[in-house]
C-alpha positions in Angstrom: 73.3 -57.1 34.8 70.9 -55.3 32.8 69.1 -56.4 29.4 69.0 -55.4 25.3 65.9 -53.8 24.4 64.9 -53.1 21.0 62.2 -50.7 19.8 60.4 -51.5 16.8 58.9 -48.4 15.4 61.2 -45.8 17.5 60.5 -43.1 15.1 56.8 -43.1 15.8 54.7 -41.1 18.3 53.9 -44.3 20.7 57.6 -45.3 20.0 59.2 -42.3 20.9 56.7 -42.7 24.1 58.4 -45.9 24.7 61.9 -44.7 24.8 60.5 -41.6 27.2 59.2 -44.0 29.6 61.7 -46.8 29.6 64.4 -43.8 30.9 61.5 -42.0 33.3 61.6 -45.0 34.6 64.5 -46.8 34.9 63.9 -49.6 33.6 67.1 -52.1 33.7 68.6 -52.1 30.4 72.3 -52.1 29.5 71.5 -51.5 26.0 68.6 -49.8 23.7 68.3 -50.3 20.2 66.2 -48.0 18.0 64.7 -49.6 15.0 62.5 -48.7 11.9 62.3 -49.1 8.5 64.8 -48.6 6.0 63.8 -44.9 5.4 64.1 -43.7 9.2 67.3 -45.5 9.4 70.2 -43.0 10.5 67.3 -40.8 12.2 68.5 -39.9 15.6 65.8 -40.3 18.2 66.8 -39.3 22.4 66.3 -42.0 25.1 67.1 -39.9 28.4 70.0 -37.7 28.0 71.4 -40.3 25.3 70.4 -39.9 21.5 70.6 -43.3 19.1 70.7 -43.7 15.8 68.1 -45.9 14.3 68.8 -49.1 12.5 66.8 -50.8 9.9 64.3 -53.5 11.0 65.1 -55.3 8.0 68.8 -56.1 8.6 69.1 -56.5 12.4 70.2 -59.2 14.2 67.3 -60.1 17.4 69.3 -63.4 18.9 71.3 -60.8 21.5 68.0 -59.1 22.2 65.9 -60.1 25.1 62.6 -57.7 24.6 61.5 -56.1 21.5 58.5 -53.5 22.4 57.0 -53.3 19.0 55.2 -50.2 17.3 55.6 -50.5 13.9 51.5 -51.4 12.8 50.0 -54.8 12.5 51.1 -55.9 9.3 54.9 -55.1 10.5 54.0 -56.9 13.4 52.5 -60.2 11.7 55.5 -60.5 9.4 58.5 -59.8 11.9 57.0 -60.8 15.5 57.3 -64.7 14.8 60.7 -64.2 13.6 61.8 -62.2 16.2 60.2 -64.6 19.3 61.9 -67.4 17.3 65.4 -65.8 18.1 64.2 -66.5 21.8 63.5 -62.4 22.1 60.4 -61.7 23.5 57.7 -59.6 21.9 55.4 -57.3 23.3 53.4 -55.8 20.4 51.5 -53.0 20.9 49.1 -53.6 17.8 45.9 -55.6 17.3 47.9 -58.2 15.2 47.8 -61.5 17.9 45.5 -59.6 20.6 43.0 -62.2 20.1 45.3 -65.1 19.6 44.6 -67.7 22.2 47.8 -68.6 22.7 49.1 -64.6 23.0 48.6 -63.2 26.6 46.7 -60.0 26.2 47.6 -58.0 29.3 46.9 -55.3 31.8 49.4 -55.5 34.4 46.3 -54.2 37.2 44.1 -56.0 35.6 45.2 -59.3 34.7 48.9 -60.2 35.3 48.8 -63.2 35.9 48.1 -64.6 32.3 51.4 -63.3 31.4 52.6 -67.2 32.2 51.5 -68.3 29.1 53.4 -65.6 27.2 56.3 -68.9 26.4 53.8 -70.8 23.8 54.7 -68.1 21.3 56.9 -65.6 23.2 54.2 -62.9 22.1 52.5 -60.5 24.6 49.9 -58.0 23.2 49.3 -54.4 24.6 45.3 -53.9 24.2 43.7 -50.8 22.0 44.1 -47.4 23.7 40.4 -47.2 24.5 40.3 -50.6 26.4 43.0 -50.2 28.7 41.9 -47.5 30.3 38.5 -49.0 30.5 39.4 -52.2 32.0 41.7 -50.5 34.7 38.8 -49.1 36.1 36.6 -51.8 35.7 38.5 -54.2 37.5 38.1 -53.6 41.1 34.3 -52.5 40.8 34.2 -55.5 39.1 35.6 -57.7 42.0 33.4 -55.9 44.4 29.8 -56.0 42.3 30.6 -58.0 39.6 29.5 -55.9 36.5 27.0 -57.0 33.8 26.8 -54.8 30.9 29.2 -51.7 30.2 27.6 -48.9 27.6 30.6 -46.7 26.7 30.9 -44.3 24.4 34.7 -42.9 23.9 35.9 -39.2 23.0 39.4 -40.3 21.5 41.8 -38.0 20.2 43.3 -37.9 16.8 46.9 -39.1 18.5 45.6 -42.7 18.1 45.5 -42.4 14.5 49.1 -41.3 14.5 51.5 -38.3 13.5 49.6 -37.9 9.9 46.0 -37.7 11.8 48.0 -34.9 14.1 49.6 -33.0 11.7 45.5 -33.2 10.0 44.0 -31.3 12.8 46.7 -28.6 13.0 46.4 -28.0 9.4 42.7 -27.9 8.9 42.5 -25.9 12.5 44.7 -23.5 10.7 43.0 -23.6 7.7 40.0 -23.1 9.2 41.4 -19.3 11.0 43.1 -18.2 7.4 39.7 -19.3 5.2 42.2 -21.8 3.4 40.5 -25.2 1.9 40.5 -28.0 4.4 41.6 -30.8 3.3 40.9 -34.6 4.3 43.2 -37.1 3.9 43.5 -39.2 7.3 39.9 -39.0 8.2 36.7 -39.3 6.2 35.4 -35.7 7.3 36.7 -32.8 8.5 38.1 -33.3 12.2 39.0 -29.5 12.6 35.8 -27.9 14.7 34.2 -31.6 14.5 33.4 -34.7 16.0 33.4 -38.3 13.4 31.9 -41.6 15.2 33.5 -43.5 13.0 36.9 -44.7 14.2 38.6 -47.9 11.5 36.5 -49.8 9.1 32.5 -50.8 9.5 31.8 -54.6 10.2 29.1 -56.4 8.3 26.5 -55.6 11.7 27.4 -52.0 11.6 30.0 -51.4 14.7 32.8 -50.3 13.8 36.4 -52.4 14.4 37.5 -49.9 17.0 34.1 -51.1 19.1 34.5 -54.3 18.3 38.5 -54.4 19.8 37.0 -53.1 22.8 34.2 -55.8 23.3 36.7 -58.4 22.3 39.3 -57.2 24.8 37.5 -56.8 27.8 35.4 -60.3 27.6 39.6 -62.0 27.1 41.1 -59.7 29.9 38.2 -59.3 32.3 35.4 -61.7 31.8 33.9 -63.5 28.8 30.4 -63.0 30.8 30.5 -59.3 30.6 28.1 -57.4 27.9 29.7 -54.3 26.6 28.2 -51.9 23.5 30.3 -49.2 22.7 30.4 -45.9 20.2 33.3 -45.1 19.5 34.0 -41.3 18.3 37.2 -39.1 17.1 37.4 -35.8 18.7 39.8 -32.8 17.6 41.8 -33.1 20.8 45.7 -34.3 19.9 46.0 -36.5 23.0 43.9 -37.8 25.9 41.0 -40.3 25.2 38.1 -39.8 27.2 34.9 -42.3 28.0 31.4 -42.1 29.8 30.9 -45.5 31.1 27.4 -46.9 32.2 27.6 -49.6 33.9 25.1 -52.3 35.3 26.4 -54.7 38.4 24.9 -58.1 39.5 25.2 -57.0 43.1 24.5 -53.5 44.9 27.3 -51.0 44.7 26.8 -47.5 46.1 28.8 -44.4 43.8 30.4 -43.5 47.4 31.4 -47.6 47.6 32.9 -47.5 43.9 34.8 -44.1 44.7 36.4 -45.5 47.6 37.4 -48.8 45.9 38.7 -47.1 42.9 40.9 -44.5 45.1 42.5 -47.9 46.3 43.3 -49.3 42.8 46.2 -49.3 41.2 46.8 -47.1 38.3 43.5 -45.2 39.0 43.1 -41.5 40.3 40.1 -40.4 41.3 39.3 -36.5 40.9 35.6 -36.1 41.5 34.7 -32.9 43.2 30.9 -31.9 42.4 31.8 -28.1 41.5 33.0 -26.5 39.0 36.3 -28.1 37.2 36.4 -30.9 39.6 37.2 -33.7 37.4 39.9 -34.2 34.5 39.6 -33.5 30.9 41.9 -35.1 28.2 44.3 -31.7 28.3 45.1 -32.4 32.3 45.9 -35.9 31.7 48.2 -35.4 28.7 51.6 -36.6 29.8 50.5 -38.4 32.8 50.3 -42.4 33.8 47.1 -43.0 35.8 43.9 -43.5 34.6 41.9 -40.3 36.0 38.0 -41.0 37.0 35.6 -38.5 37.7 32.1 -37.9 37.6 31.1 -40.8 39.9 27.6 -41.0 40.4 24.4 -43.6 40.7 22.1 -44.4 37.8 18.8 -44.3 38.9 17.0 -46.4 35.5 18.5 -50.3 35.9 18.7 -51.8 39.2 22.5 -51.6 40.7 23.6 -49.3 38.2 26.8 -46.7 37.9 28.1 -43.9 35.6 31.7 -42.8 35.5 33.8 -40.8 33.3 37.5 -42.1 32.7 40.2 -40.0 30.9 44.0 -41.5 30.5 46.8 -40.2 27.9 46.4 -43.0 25.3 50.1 -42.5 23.9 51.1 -43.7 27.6 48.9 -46.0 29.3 47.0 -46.2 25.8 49.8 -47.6 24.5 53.9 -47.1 25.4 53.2 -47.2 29.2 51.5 -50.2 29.3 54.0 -52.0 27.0 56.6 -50.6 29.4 54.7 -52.4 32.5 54.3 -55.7 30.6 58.0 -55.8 30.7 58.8 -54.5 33.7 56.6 -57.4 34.9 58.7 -60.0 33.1 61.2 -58.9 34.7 60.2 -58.8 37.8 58.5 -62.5 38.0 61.8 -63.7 37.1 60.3 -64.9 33.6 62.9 -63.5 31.5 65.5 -65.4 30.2 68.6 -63.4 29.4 69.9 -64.1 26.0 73.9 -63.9 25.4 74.7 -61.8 22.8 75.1 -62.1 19.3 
């Protein structure tokens, strides 16, 4: 018997990823439910060959449901998520609302899977930011071979993390831009059209921004609290694929032909590193795939036991709805879910 799955946000880029993925792959459901808010409600939205109307958050009933993948921003998230985990659903939010709640599970199913035990003390999971997850699946198994020190990354992200509105920005100004039109902008506090903004959600008091703060945050809770990490984090006029060149410094020796060989192993990771031209990925090559592509593998000749890398991933799938996907499917598949009866 299969379970009741409810997406929270269905009428959203990462949401409609969700529904994409849960079909692509098979996951074992017996019923999907497509939620928003009251203004989406009656939108049809397709999961596989099927098509569903969308229901209003606001008036559904959750104690039938058994998973709600949520999508709907953090201050949906902070409101709804406790009432829906009270029902005896399970939540797996994909914003940064309880990401670094000790007792939330922030997870990586390659990177840390087993911390998704502790998911009952508030039956909330969190899915990380787009730029960490990528990040930390390639960490991981270089840094169970050399055990890494300090990570220096500075991110290329595309205007799909910012959503549909930050989309819809860069085709308009691109346009704008060919026809000598006024660009306008709205979503982002320059011109993205032709440009490049390192400036990615609001400025903390030391001068980082949130977005690379997330990512120092998130990879201390899901990889190791020992681990230094500075990042930059920039938004580039690409609509989807983030891309990131990673320094990093390891406590023990690690040669770039020992990492490539480790990383060809890993799960989720795809290694494409050909010294000629075009051999490695770009953001446009990885746009509608799952693995997390690495190229540009090489040695860093200025700190002692140091590497560089360049990882690309599609950061509406693994980013985001793939990952939330595979935090599920790993419930399930541990035997930790609970089927509800329903309503």
């Amino acid at each position: 018997m299969g379970y009741t799955i409810a997406i929270v946000g269905a009428t959203g880029n990462v949401g409609h990823e969700m529904l994409d993925i849960l079909a692509e792959r098979g996951f074992p459901a017996d019923e999907v439910i497509a939620l928003a808010s009251r203004r989406s409600q009656g939108t049809d939205v397709s999961f596989g060959e099927k098509t569903l109307k969308v229901q209003a958050l606001e008036d559904f009933d959750f104690s039938g449901v058994d998973i709600a993948l949520m999508s709907a921003g953090g201050a949906v998230s902070k409101e709804w998520s406790p009432k829906i985990a009270a029902t005896g659903c399970v939540v797996i939010d994909n914003s940064s609302a309880w990401r670094y709640d000790a007792d939330v599970p922030l997870i990586v199913p390659e990177v840390n899977a087993d911390a998704i035990e502790g998911f009952s003390r508030k039956n909330i999971i969190a899915n990380p930011n787009c730029s960490t997850a990528q990040l930390v699946v390639a960490l991981k198994p270089l840094h169970d071979k050399a055990r890494i020190k300090r990570v220096v990354v500075a991110t290329y992200q595309s205007v799909s993390g910012a959503g549909k509105a930050a989309m819809d920005e860069l085709f308009n100004q691109t346009r704008s831009v060919f026809v000598a039109d006024p660009i306008e902008a709205e979503k982002f506090p320059k011109r993205i059209a032709f440009n490049v903004i390192p400036h990615i959600d609001v400025f903390m008091e030391d001068g980082t921004t949130k977005e690379e703060w997330k990512m120092v945050a998130e990879t201390k809770k899901m990889l190791d609290p020992k681990i230094k990490l500075t990042a930059t984090c920039v938004r580039v006029p690409v609509f989807i694929g983030h891309a990131e060149a990673v320094n990093l410094e390891f406590e023990d020796e690690i040669s770039a032909e020992e990492a490539r060989d480790i990383l060809r192993e890993a799960p989720g990771c795809l290694v494409v590193d050909k010294h000629e031209d075009g051999g490695y990925v770009t953001p446009y090559e990885c746009a509608g795939e799952d693995a997390t592509y690495i190229s540009r593998i090489r040695e860093d000749g200025t700190v002692e036991n140091g590497l560089s890398l360049w990882v690309v991933s599609d950061n509406l799938r693994k980013g985001a709805a793939l990952n939330t996907v595979q935090i599920a499917e790993l419930l399930v598949n541990r035997g930790l879910l609970k089927k509800q009866a329903a309503a």
